[in-house]
PDB file of N, CA, C, O and CB in Angstrom:
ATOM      1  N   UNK A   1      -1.720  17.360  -3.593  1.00  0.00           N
ATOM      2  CA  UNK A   1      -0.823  16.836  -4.607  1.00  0.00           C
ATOM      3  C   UNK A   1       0.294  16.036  -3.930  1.00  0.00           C
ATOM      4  O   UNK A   1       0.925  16.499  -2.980  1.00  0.00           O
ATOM      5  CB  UNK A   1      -0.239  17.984  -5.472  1.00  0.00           C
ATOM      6  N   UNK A   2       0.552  14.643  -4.522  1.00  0.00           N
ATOM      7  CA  UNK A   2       1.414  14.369  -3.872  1.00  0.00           C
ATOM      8  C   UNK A   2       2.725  14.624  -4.422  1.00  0.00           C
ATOM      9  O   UNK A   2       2.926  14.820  -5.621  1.00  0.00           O
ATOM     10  CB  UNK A   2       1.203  13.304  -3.542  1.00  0.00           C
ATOM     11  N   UNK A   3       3.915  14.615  -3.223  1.00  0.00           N
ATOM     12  CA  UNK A   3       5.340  14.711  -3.538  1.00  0.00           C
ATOM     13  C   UNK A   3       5.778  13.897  -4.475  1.00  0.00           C
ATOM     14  O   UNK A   3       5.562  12.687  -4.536  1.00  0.00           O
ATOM     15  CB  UNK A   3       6.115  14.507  -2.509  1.00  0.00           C
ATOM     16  N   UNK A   4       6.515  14.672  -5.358  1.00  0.00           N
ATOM     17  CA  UNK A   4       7.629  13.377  -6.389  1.00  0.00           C
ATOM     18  C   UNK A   4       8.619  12.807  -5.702  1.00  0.00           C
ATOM     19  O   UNK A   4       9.665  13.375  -5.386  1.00  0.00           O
ATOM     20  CB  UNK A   4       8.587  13.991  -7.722  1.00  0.00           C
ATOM     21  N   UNK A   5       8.212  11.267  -5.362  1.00  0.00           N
ATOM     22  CA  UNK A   5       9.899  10.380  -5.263  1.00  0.00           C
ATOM     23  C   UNK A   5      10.277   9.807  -6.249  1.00  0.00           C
ATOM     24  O   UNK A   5       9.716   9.549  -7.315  1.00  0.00           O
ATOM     25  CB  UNK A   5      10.112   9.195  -4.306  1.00  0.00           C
ATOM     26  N   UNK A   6      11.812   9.498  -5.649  1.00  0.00           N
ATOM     27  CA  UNK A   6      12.415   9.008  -7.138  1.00  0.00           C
ATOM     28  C   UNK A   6      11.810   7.510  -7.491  1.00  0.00           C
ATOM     29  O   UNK A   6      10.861   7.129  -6.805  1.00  0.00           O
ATOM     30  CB  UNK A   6      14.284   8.891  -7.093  1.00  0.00           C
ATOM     31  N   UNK A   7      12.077   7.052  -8.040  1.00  0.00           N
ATOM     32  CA  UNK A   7      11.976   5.213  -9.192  1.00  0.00           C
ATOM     33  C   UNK A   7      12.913   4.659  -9.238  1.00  0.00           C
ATOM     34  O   UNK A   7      13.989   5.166  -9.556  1.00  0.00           O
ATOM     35  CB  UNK A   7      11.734   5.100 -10.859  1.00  0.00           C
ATOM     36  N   UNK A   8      12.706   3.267  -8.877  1.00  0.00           N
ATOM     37  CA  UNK A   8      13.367   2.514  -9.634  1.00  0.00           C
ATOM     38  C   UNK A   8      13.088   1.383 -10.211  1.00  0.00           C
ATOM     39  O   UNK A   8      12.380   0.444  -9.847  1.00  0.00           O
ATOM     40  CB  UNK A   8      14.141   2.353  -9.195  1.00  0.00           C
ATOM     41  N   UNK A   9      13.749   1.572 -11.201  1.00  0.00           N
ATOM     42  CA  UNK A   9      13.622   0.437 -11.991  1.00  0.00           C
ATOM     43  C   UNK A   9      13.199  -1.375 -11.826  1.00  0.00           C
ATOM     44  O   UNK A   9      14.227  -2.031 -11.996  1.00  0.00           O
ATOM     45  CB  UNK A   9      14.722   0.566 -12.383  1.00  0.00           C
ATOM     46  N   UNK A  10      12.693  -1.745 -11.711  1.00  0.00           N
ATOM     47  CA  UNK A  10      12.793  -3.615 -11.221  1.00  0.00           C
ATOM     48  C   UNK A  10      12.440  -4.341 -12.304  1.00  0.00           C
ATOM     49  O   UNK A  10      12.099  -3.711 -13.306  1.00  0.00           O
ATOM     50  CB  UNK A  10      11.652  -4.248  -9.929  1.00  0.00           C
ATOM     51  N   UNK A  11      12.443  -5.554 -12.335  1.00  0.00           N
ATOM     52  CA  UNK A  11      11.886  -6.389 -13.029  1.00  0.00           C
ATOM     53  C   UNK A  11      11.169  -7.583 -12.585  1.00  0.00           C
ATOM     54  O   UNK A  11      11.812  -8.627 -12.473  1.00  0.00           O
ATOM     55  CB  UNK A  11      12.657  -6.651 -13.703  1.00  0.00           C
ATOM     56  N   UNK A  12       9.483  -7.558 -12.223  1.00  0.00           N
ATOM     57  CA  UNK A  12       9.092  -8.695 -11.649  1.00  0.00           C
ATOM     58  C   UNK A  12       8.145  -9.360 -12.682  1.00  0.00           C
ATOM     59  O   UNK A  12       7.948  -9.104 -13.870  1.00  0.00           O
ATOM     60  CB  UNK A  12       8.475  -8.429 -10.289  1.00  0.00           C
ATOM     61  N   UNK A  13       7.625 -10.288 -11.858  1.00  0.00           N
ATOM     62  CA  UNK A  13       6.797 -11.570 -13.049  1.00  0.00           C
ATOM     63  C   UNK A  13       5.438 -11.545 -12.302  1.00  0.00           C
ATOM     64  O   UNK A  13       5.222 -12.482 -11.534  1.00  0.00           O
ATOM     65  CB  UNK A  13       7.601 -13.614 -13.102  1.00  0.00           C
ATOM     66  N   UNK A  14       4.809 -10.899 -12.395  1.00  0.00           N
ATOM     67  CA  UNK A  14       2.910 -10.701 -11.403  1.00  0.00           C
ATOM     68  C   UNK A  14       2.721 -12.048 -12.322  1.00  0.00           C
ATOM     69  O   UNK A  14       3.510 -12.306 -13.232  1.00  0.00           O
ATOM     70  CB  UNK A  14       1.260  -8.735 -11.855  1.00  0.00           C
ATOM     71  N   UNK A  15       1.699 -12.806 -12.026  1.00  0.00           N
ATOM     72  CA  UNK A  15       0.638 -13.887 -12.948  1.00  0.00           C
ATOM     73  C   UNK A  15       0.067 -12.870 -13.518  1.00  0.00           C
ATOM     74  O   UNK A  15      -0.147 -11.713 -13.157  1.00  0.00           O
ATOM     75  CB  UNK A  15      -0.562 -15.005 -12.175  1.00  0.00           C
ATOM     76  N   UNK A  16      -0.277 -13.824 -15.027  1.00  0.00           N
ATOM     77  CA  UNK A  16      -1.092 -12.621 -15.531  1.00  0.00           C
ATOM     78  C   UNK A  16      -2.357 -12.420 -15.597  1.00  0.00           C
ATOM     79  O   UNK A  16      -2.860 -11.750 -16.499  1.00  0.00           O
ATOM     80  CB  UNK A  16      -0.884 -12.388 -16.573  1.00  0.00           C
ATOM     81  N   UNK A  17      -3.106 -13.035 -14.546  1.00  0.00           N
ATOM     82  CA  UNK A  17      -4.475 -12.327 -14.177  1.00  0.00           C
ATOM     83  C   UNK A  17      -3.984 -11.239 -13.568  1.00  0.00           C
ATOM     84  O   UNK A  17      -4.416 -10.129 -13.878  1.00  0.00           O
ATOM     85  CB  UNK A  17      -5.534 -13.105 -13.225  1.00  0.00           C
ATOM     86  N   UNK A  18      -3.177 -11.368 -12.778  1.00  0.00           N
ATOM     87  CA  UNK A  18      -3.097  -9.571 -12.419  1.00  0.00           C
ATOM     88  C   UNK A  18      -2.760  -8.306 -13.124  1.00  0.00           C
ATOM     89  O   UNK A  18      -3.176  -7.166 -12.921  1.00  0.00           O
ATOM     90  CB  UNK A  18      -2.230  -9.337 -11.540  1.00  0.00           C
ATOM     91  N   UNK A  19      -1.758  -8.844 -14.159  1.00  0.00           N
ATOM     92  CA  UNK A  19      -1.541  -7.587 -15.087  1.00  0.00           C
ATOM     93  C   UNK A  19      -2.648  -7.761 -15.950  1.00  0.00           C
ATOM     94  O   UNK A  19      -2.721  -6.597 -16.346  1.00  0.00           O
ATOM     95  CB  UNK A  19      -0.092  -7.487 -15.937  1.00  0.00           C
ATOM     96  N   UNK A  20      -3.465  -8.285 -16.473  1.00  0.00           N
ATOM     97  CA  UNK A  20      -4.158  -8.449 -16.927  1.00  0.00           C
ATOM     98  C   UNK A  20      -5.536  -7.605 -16.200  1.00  0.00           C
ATOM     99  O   UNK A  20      -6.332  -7.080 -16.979  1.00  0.00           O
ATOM    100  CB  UNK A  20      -3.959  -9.657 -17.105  1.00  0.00           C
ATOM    101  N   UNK A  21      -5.749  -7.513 -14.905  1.00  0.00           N
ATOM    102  CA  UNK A  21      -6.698  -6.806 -13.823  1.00  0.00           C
ATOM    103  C   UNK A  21      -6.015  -5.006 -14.138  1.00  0.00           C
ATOM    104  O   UNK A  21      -6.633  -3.963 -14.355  1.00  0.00           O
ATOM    105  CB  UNK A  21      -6.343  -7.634 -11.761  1.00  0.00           C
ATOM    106  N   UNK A  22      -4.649  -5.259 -14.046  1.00  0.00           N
ATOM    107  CA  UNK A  22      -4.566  -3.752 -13.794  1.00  0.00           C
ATOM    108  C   UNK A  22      -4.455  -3.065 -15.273  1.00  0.00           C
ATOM    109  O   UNK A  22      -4.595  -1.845 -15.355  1.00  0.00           O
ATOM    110  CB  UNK A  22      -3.179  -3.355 -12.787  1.00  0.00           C
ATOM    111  N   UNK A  23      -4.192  -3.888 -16.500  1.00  0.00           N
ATOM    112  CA  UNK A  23      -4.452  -3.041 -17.717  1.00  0.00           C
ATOM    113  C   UNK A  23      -5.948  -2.740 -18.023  1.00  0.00           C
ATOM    114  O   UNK A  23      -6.476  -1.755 -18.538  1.00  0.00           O
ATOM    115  CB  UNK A  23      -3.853  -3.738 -18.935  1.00  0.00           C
ATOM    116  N   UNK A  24      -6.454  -3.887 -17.549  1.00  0.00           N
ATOM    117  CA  UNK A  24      -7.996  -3.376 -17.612  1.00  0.00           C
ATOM    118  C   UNK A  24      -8.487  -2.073 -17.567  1.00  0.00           C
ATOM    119  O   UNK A  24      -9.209  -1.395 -18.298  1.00  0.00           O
ATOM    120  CB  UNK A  24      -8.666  -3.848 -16.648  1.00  0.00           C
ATOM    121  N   UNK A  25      -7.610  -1.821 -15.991  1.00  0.00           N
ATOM    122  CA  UNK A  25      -8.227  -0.987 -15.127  1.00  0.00           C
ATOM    123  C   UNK A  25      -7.640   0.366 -15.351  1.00  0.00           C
ATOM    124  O   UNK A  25      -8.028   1.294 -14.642  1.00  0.00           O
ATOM    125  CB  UNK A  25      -8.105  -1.459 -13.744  1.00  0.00           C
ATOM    126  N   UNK A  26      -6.789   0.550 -16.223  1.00  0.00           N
ATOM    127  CA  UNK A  26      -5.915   1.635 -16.324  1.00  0.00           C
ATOM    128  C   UNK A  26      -6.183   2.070 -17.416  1.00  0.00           C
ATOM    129  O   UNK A  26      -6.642   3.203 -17.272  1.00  0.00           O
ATOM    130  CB  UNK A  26      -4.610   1.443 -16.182  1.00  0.00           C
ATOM    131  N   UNK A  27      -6.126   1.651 -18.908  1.00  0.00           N
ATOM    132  CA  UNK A  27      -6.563   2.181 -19.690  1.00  0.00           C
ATOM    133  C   UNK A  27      -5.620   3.370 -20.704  1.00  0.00           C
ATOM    134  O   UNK A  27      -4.510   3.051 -21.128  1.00  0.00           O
ATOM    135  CB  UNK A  27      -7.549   2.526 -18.993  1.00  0.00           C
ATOM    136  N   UNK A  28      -5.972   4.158 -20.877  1.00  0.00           N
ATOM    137  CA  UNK A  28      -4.797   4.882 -21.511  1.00  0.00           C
ATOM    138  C   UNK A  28      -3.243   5.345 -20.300  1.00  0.00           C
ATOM    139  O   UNK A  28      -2.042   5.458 -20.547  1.00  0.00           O
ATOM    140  CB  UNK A  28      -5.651   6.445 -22.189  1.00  0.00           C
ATOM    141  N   UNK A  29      -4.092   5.515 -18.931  1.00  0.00           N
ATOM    142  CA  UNK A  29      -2.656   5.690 -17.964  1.00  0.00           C
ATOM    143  C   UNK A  29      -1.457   4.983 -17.754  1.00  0.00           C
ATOM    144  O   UNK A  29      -0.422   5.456 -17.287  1.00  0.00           O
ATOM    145  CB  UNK A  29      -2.907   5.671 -16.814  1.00  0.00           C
ATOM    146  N   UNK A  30      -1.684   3.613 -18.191  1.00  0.00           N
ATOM    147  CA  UNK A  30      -0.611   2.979 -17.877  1.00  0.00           C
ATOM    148  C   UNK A  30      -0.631   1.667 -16.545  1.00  0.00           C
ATOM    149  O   UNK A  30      -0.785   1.925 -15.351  1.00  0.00           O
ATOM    150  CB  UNK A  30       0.260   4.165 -17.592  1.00  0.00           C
ATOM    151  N   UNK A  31      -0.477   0.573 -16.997  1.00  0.00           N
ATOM    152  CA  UNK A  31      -0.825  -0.469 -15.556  1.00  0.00           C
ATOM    153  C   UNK A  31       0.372  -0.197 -15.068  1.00  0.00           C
ATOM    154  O   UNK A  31       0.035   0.227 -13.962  1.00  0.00           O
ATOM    155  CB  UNK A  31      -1.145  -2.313 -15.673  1.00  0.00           C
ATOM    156  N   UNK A  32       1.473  -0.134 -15.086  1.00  0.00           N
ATOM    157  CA  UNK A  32       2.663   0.675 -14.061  1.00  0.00           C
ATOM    158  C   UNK A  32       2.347   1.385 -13.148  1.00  0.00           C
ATOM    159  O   UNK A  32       2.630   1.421 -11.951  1.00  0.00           O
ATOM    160  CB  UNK A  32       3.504   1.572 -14.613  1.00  0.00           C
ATOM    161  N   UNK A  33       1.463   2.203 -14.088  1.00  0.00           N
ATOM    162  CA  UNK A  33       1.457   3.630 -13.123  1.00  0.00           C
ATOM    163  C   UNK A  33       0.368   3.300 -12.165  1.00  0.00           C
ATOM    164  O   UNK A  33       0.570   3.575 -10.982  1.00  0.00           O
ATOM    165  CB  UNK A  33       1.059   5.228 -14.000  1.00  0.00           C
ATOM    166  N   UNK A  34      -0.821   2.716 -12.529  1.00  0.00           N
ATOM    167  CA  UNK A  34      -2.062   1.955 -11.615  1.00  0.00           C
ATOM    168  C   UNK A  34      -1.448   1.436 -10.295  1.00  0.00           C
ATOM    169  O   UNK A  34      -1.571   1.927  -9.173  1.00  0.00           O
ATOM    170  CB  UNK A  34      -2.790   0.521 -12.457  1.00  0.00           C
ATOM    171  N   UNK A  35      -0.628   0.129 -10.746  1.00  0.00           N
ATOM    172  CA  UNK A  35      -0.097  -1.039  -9.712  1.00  0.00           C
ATOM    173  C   UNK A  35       0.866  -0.088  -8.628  1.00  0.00           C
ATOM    174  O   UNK A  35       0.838  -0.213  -7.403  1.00  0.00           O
ATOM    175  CB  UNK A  35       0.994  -2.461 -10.661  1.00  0.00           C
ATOM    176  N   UNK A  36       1.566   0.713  -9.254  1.00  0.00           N
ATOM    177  CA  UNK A  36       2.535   1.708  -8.367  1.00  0.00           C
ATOM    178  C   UNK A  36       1.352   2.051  -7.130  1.00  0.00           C
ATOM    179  O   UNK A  36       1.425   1.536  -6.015  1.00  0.00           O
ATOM    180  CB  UNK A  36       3.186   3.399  -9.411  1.00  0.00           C
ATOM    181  N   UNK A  37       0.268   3.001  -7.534  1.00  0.00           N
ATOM    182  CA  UNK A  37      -0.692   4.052  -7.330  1.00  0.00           C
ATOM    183  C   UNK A  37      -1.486   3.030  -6.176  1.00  0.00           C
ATOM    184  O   UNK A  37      -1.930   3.555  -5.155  1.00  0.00           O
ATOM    185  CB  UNK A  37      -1.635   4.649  -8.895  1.00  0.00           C
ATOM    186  N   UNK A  38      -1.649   1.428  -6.415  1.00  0.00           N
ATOM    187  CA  UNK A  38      -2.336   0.623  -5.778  1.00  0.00           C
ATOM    188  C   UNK A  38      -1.462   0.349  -4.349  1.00  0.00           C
ATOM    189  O   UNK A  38      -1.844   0.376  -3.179  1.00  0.00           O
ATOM    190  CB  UNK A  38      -2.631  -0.583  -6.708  1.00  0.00           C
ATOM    191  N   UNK A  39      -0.114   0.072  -4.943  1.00  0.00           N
ATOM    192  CA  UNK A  39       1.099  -0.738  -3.637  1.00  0.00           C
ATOM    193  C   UNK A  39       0.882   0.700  -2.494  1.00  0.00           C
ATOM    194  O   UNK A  39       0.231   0.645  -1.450  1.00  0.00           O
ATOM    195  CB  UNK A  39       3.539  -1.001  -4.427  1.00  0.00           C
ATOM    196  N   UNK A  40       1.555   1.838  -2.982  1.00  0.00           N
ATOM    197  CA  UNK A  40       1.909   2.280  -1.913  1.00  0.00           C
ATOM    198  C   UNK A  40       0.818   3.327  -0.758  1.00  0.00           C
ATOM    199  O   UNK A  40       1.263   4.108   0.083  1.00  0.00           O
ATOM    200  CB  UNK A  40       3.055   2.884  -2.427  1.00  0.00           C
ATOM    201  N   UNK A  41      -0.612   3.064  -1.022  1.00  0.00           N
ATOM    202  CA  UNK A  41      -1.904   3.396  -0.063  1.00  0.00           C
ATOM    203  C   UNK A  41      -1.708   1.969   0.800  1.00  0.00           C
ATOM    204  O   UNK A  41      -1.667   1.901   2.029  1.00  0.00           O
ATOM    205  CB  UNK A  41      -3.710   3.597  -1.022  1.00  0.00           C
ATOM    206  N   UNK A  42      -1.610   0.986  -0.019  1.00  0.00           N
ATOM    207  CA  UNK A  42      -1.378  -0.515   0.657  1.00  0.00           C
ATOM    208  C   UNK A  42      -0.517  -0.554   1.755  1.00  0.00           C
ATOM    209  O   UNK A  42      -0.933  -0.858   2.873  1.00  0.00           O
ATOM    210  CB  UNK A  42      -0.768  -1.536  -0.301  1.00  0.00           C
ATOM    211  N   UNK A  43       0.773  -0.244   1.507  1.00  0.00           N
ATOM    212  CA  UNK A  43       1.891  -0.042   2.150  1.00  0.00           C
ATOM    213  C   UNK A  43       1.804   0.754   3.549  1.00  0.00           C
ATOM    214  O   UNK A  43       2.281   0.414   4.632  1.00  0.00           O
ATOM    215  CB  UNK A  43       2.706   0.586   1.229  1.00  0.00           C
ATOM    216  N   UNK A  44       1.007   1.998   3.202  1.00  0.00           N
ATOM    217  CA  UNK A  44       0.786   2.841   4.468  1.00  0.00           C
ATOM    218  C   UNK A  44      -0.382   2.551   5.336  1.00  0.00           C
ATOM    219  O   UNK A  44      -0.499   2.991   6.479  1.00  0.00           O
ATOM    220  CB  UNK A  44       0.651   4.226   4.106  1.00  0.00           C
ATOM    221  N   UNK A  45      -1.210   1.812   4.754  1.00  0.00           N
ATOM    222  CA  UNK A  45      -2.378   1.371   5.609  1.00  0.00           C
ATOM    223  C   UNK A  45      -1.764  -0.292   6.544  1.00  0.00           C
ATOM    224  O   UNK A  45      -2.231  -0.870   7.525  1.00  0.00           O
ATOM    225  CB  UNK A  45      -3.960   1.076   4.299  1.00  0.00           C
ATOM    226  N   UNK A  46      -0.848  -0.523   5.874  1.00  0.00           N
ATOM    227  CA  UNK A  46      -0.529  -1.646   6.868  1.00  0.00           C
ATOM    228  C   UNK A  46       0.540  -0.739   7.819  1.00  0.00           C
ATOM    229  O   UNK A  46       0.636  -1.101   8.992  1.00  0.00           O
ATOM    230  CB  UNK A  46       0.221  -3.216   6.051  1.00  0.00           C
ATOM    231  N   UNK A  47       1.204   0.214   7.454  1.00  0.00           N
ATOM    232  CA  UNK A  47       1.794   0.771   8.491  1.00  0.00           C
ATOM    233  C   UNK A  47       0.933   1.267   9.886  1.00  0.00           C
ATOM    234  O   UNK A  47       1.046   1.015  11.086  1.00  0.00           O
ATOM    235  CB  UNK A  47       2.441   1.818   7.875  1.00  0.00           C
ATOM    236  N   UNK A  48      -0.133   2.241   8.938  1.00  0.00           N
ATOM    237  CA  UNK A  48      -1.491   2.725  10.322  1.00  0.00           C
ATOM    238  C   UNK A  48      -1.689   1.783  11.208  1.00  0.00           C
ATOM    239  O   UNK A  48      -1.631   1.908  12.431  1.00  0.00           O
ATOM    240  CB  UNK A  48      -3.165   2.967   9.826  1.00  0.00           C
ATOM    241  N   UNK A  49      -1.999   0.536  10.406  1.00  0.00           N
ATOM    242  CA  UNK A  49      -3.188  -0.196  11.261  1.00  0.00           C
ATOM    243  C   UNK A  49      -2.041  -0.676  11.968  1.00  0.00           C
ATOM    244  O   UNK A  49      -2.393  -1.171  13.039  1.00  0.00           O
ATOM    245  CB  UNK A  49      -4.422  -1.413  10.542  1.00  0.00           C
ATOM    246  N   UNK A  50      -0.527  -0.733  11.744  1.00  0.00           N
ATOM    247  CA  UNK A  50       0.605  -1.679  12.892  1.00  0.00           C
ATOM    248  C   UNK A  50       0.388  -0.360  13.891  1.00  0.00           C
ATOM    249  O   UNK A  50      -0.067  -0.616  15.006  1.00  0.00           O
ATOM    250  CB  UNK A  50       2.799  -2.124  12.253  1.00  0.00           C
ATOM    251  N   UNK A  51       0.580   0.554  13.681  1.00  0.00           N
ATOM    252  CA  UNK A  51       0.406   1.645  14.391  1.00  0.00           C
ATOM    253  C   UNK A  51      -0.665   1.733  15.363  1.00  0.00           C
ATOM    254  O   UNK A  51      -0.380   2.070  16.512  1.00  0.00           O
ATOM    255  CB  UNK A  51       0.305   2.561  13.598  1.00  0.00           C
ATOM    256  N   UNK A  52      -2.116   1.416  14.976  1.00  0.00           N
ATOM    257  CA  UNK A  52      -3.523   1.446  15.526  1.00  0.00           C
ATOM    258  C   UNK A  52      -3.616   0.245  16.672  1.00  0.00           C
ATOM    259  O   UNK A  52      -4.384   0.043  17.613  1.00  0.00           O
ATOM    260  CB  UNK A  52      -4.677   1.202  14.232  1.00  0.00           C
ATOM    261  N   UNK A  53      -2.398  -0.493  16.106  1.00  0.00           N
ATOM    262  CA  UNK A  53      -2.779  -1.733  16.585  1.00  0.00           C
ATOM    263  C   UNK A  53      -1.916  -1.524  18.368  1.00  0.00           C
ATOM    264  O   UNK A  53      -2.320  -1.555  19.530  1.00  0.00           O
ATOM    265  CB  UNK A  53      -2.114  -3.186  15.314  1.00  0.00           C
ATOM    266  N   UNK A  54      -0.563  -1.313  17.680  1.00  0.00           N
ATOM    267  CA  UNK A  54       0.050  -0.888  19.137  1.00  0.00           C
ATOM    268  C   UNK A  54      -0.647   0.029  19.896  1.00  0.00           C
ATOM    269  O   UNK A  54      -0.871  -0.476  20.996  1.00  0.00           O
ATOM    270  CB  UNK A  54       1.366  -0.280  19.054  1.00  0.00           C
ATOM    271  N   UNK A  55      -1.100   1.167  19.811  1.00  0.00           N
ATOM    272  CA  UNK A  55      -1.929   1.958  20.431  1.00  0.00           C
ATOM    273  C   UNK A  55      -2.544   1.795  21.498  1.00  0.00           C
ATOM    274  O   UNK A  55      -2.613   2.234  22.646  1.00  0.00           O
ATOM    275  CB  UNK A  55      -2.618   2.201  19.844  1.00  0.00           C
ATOM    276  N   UNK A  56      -3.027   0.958  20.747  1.00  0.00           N
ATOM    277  CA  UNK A  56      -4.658   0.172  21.473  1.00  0.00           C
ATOM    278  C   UNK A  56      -4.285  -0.973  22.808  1.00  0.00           C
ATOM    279  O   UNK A  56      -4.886  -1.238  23.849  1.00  0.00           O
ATOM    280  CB  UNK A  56      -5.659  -1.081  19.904  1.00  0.00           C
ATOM    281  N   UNK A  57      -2.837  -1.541  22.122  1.00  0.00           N
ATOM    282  CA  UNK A  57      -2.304  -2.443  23.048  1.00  0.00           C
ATOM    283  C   UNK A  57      -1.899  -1.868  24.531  1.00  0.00           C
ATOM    284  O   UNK A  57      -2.156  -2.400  25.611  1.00  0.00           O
ATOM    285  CB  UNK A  57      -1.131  -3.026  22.381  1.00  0.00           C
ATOM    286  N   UNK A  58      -0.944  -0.196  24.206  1.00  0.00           N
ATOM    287  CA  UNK A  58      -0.863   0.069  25.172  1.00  0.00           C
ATOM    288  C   UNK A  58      -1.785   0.931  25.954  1.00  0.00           C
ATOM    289  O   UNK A  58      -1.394   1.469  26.990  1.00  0.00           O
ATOM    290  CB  UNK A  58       0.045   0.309  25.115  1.00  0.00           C
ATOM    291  N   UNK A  59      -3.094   1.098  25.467  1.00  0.00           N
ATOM    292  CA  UNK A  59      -4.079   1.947  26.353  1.00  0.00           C
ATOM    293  C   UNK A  59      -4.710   0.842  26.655  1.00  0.00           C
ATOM    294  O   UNK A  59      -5.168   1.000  27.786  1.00  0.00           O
ATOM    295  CB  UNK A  59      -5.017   3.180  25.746  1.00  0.00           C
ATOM    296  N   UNK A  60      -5.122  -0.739  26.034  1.00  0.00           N
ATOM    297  CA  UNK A  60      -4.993  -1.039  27.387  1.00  0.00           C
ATOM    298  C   UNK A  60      -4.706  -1.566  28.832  1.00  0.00           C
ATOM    299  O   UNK A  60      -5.326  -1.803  29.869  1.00  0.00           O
ATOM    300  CB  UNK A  60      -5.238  -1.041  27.364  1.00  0.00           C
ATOM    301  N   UNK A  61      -3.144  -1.636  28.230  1.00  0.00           N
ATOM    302  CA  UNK A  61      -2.270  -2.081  29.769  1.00  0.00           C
ATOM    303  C   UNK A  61      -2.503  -1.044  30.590  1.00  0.00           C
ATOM    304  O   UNK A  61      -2.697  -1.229  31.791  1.00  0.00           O
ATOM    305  CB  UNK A  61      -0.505  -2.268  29.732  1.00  0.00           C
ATOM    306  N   UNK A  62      -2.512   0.302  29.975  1.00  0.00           N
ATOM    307  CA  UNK A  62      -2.387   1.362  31.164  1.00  0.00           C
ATOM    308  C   UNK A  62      -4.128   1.356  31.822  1.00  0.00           C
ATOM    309  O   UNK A  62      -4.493   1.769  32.922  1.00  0.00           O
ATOM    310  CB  UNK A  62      -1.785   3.220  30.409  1.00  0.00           C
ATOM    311  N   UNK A  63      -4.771   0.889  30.983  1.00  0.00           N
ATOM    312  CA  UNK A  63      -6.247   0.696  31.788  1.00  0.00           C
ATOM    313  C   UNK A  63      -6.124  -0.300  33.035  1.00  0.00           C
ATOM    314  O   UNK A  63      -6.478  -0.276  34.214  1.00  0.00           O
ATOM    315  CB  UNK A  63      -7.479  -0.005  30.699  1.00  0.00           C
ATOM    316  N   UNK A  64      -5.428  -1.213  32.166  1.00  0.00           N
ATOM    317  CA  UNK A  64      -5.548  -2.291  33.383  1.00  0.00           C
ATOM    318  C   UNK A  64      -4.949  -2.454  34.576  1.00  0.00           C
ATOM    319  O   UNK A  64      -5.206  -3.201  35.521  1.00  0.00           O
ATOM    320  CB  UNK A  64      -5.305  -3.324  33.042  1.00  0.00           C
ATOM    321  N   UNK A  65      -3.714  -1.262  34.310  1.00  0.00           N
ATOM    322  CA  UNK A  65      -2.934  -0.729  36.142  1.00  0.00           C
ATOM    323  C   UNK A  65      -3.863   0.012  36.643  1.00  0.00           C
ATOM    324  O   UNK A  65      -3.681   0.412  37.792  1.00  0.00           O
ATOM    325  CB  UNK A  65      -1.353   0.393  36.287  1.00  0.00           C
ATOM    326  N   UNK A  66      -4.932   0.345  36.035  1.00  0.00           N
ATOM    327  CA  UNK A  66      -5.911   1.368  37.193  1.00  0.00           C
ATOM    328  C   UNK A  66      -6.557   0.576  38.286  1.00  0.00           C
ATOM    329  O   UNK A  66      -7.246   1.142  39.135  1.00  0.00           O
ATOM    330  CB  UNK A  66      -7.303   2.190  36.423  1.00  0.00           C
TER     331      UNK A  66
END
């Protein structure tokens, strides 16, 4: 289960093929609650992969002092 954080409020302008994609897709839940549910897996997978990415950078400098 995930943790409750707090909200806030914004006001943006998506084109509306996209709100249009996420009411589709949501249905009685809510495209708010979808687009929320979509951003922030998004958010952390670009964090991983910055993460995966350095990693990799420094295993292999330390390969290459061997």
């Amino acid at each position: 289960m995930r943790a409750r954080v707090s909200q806030q409020r914004i006001n943006i302008m998506p084109d509306v093929p996209i709100v249009e994609h996420f009411k589709a897709l949501a249905g009685e839940r809510g495209y708010q609650t979808l687009l929320n549910a979509t951003l922030g897996p998004m958010i952390e997978s670009k964090h991983l992969e910055a993460d995966r990415r350095r990693i990799i950078r420094e295993e292999i400098r330390a390969a290459e002092r061997l």
